[in-house]
C-alpha positions as CSV (number, residue, x, y, z in Angstrom):
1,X,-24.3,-19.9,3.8
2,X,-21.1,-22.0,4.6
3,X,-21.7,-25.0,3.0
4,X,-17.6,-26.3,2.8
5,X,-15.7,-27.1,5.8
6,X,-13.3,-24.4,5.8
7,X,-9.8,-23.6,8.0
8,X,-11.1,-22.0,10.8
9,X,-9.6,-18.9,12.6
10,X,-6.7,-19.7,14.5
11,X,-5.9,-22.5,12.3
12,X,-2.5,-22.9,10.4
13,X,-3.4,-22.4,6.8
14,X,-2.8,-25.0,4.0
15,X,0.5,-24.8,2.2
16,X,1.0,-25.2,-1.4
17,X,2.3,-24.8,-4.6
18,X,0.3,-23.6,-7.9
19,X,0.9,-21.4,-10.7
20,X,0.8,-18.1,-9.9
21,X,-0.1,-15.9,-13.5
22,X,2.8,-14.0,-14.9
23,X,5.3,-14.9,-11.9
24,X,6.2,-18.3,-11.5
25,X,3.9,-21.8,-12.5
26,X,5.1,-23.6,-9.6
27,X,4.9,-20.7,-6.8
28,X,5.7,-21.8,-3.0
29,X,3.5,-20.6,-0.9
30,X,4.6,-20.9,2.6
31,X,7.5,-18.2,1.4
32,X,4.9,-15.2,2.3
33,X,5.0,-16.0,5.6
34,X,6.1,-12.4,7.4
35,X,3.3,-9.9,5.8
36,X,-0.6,-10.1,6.3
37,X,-2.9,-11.6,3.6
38,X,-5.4,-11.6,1.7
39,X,-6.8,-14.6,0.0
40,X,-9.6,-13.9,-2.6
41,X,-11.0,-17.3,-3.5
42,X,-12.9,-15.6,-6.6
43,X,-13.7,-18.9,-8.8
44,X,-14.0,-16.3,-11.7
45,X,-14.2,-12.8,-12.2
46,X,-17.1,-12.7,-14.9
47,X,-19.8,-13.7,-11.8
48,X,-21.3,-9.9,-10.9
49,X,-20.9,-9.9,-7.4
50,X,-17.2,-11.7,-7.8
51,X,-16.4,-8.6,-9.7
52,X,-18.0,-6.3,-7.2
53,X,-16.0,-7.2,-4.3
54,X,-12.9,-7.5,-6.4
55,X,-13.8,-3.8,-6.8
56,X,-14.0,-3.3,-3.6
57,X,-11.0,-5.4,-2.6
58,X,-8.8,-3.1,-5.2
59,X,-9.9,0.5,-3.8
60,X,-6.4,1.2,-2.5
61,X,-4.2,-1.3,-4.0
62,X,-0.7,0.3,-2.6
63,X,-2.3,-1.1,0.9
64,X,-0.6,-4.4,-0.9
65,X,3.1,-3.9,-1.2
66,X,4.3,-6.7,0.4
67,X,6.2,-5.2,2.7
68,X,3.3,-5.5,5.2
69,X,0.9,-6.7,3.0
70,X,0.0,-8.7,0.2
71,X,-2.8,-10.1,-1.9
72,X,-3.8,-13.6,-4.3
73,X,-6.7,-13.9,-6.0
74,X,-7.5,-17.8,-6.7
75,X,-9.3,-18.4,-10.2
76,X,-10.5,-21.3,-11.5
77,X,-11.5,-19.3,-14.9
78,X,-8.2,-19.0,-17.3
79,X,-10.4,-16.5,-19.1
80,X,-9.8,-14.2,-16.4
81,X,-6.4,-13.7,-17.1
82,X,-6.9,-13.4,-20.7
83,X,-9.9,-11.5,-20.9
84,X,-8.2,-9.1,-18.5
85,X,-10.4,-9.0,-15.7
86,X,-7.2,-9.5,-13.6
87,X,-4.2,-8.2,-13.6
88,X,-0.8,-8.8,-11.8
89,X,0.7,-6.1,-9.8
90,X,4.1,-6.6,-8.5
91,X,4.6,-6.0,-5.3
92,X,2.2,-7.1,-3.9
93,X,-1.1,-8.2,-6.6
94,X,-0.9,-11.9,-7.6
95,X,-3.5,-14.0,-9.3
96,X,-3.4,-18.1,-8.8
97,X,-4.9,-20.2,-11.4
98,X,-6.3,-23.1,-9.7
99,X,-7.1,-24.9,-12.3
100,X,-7.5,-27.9,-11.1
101,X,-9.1,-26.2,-7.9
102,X,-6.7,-28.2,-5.5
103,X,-5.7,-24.8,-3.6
104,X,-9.8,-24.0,-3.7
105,X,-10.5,-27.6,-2.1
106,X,-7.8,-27.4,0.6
107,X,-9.4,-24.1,1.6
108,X,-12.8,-25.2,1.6
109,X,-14.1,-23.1,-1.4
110,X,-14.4,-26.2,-3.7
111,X,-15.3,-29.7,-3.1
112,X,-13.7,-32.6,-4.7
113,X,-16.0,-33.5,-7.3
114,X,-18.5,-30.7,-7.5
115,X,-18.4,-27.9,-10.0
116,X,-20.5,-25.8,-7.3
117,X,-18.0,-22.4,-6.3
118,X,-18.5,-20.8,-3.1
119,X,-16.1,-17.5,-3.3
120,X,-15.1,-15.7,-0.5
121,X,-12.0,-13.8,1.5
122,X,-9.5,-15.3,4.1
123,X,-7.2,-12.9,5.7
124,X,-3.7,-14.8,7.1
125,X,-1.9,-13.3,9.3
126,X,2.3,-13.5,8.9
127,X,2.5,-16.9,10.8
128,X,0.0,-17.7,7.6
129,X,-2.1,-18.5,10.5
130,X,-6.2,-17.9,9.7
131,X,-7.1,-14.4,11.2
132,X,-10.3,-14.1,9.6
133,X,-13.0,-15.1,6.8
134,X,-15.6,-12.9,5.6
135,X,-18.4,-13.5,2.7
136,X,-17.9,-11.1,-0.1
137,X,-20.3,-8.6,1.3
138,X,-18.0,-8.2,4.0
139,X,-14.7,-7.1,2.4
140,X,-14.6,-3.9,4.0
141,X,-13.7,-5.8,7.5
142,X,-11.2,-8.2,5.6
143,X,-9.3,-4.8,4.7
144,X,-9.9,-3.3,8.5
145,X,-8.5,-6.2,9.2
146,X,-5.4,-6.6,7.1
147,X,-4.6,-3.0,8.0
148,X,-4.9,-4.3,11.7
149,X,-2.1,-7.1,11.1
150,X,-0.1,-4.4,9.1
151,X,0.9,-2.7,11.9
152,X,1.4,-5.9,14.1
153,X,4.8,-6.3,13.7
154,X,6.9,-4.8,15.9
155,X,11.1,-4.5,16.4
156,X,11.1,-5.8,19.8
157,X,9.2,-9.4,18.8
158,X,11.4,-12.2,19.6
159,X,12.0,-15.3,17.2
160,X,12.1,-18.6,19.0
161,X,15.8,-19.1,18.7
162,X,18.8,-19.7,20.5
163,X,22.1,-17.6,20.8
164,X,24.9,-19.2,22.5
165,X,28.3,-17.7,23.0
166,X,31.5,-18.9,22.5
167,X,31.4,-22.1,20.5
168,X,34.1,-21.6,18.8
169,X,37.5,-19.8,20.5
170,X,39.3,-17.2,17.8
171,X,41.8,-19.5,16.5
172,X,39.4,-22.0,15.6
173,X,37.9,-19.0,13.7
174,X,40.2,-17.6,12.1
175,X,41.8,-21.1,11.0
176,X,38.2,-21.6,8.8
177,X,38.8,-18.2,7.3
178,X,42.1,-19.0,6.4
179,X,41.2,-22.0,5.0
180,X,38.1,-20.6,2.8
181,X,40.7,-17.6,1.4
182,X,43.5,-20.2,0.4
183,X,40.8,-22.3,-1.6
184,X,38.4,-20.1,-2.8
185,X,34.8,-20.4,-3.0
186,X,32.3,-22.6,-4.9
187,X,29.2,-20.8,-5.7
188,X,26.5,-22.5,-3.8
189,X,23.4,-23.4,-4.4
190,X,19.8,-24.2,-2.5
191,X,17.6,-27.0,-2.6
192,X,14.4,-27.7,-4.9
193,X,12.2,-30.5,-5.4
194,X,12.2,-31.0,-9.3
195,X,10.4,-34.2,-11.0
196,X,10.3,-35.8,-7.8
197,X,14.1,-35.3,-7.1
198,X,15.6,-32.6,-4.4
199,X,18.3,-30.9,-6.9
200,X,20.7,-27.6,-6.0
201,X,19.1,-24.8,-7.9
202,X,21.6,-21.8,-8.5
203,X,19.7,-18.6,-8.3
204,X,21.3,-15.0,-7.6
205,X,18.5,-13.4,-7.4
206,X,17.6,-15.7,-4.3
207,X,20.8,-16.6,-3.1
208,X,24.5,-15.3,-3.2
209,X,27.2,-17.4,-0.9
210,X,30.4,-19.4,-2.1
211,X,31.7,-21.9,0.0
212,X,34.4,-23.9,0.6
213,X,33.8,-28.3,1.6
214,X,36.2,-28.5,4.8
215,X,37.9,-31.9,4.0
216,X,40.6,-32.3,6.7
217,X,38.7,-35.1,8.7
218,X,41.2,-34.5,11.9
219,X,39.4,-30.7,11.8
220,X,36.2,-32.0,11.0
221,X,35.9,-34.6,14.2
222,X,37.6,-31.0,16.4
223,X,34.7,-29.1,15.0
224,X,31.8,-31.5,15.5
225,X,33.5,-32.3,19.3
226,X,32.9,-28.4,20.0
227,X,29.7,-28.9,18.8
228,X,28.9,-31.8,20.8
229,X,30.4,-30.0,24.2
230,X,29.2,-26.4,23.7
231,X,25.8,-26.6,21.8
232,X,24.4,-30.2,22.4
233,X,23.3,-29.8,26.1
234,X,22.4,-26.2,25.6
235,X,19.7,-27.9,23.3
236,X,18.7,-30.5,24.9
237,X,18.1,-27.9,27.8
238,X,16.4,-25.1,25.8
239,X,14.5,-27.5,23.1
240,X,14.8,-30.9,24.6
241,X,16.3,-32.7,21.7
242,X,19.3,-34.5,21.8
243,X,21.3,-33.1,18.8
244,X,23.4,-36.5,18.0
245,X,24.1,-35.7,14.2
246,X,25.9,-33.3,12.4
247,X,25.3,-32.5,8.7
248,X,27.8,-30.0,6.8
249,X,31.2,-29.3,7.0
250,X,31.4,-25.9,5.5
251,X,32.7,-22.7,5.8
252,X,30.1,-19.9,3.6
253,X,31.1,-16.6,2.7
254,X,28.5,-13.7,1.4
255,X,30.9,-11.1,0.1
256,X,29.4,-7.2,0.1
257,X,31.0,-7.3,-3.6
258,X,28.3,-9.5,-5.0
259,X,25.8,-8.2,-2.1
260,X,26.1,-11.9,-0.9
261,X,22.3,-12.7,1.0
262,X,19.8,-15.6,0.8
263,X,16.2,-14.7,0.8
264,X,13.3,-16.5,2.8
265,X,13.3,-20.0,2.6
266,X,13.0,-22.9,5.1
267,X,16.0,-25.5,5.4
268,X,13.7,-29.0,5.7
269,X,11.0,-28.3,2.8
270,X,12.7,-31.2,0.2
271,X,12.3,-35.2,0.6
272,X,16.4,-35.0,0.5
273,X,16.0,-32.1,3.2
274,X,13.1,-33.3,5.7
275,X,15.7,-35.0,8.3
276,X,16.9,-31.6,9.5
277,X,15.8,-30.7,13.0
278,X,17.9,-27.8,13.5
279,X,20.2,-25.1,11.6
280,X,23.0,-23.3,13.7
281,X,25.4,-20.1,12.2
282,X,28.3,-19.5,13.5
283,X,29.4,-16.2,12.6
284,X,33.5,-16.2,12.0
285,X,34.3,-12.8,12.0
286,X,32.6,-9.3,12.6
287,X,34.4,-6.9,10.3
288,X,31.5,-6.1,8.0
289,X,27.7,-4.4,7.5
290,X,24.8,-6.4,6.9
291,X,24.4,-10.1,6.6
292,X,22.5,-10.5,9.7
293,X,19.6,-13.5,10.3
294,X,16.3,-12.3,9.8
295,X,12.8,-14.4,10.6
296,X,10.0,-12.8,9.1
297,X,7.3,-14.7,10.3
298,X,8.0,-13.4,14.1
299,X,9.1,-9.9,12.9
300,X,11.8,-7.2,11.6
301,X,14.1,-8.0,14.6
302,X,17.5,-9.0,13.2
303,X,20.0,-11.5,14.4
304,X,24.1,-11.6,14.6
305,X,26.3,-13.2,16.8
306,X,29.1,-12.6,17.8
307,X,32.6,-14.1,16.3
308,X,32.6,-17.8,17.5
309,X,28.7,-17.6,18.8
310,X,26.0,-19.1,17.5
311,X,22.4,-18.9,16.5
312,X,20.0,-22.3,16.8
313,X,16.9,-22.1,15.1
314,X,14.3,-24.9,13.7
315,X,14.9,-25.6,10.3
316,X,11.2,-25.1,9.8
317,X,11.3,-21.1,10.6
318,X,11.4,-19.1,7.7
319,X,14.2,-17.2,7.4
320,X,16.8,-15.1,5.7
321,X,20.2,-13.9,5.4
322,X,20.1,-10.0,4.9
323,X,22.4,-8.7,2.0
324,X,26.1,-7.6,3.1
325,X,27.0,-4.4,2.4
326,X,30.4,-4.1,3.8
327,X,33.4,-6.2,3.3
328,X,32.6,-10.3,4.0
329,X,30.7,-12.5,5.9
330,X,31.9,-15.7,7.1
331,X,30.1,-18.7,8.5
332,X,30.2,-22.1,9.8
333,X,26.5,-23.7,8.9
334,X,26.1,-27.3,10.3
335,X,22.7,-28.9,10.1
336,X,21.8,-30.8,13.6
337,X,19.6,-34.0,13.4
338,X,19.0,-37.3,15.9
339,X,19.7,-41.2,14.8
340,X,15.7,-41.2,14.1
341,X,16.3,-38.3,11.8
342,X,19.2,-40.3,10.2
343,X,16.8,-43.1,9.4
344,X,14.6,-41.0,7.8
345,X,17.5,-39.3,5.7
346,X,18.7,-43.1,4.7
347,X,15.6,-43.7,3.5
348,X,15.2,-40.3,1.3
349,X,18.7,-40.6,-0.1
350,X,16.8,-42.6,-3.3
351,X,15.2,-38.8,-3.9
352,X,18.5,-37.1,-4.3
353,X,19.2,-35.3,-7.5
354,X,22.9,-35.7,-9.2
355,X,25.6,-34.3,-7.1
356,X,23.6,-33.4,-4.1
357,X,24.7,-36.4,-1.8
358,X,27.8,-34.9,-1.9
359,X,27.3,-31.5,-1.3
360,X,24.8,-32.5,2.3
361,X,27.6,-33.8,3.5
């Protein structure tokens, strides 16, 4: 019998960070967000029938290959790991150790201050929205169920964004690639809460772009006035937020050489990040393959405007820059905000790592 409040269907699941067992002690969790699944809040895999629907939860485990799929058990019992009663299978199979049991409170299969367990399965679907919850005799419907959302996503799904044409004329374009070849790119990073601070992480396996700081403040005001005229009241009509900020004065380039891309992440997720409202690309040029916006969370549809056009998107979407394969990519990736935004980024500024005051702007 339910006995622990619990998320209820329909319901956004609870984000959070925890150590995920042989893959990373501080995984993000809200990153999963485009595949169904499965939550297995076990408490420990030495209880009989823990084990027996873990059995019964692993009968096929290709179905989890996190493509479409994928699956966390949540222990509170390290000797599960090391007594082997669970095992790590990437893509797809990953084990959380909860020891604290923070991720088993926020789901309702702990309560603060009890040792009492109360395992069972919750099946996300890729909004990580609650689709389902079943007690462990029922884990045959949590897999009808996560092969259900499997074949959910469809090419034709839509992403709540904004494509607007002509931002920027040619010249304008072709001036920012000019500039990026003369100077050369700086390898960029992305930003990650560490100790507190929001720091710039460099990662290849997560992100490969080099850009170029414009510094020319004459440009910079022509740039930010074409944004003001073109994208501004196109916002405020499609979103009703009056875009009053600019953040970002870059131009990026992902180059097919180095399969430039940047893998699933969300643009506001830091203290030193939380004041972004929106994230706009502006494609500069169109003479290359790949390196298209992606937002898993509403689908495999891709995104890429055209030179000079842009795509407006929340900075909480997840979403993802799809490796180039063909000659470069260049981009010109403001960050919009409002003056209530820009009190909230004052204030954050004492939560900015070495060297990352600089690069925001």
């Amino acid at each position: 019998m339910d006995s622990i409040p619990k998320p209820i269907v329909g319901s956004a699941a609870p984000w959070f960070k925890a150590h995920v067992l042989d893959v990373n002690p501080q995984y993000t969790f809200h990153t999963v967000a485009g595949r169904a699944v499965l939550l297995f809040f076990m408490g420990s895999a030495a209880r009989d029938r823990v084990r027996a629907a873990h059995a019964q939860l692993m009968t096929d485990p290709e179905r989890f290959d996190d493509a479409r799929s994928c699956f966390f058990g949540v222990t509170v019992d390290a000797e599960d790991h090391t007594a082997e009663r669970i095992k790590t299978r990437i893509p797809g199979i990953r084990y959380i150790l909860d020891s604290d049991r923070a991720v088993s409170e926020a789901y309702g299969a702990s309560l603060s201050g009890s040792d009492h367990y109360e395992p069972y399965i919750m099946v996300l679907d890729r909004q990580l929205r609650v689709a389902g919850r079943y007690h462990l005799p029922d884990a045959d419907k949590a897999l009808a169920l996560i092969d259900r959302l499997a074949e959910e996503v469809k090419p034709e799904d839509w992403a709540p964004v904004l494509s607007v044409p002509r931002v920027f004329d040619r010249a304008t374009c072709q001036r920012l690639i000019e500039l990026y070849d003369a100077e050369g790119g700086r390898d960029s990073g992305f930003m990650r809460e560490v100790d507190g601070k929001t720091v710039s992480v460099i990662d290849h396996g997560h992100k490969r772009r080099s850009d170029v700081t414009i510094r020319d403040q004459a440009f910079c005001r022509a740039l930010s006035a074409r944004v003001n005229h073109c994208l501004r009241p196109v916002i405020q009509r499609a979103f009703n937020f009056d875009a009053t900020r600019m953040e970002r004065y870059i131009v990026a380039c992902y180059d097919a050489s180095v399969a430039g891309h940047f893998r699933a992440h969300r643009d506001n997720t830091t203290m030193g990040t939380a004041h972004r409202r929106f994230a706009v690309t502006i494609n500069l040029n169109d003479d290359f393959d790949g390196g298209e916006l992606r937002f898993p969370e509403f689908g495999t549809r891709t995104y890429r405007p055209a030179p000079g056009g842009a795509i407006v998107f929340g900075c909480g979407l997840l979403h993802e820059a799809t490796p180039v394969t063909r000659g470069r990519r260049y981009a010109f990736l403001p960050f919009l905000y409002d003056d209530e935004a820009a009190a909230q980024r004052e204030a954050n500024n004492q939560f900015l790592g070495e060297g990352v005051g600089a690069y925001r702007q």
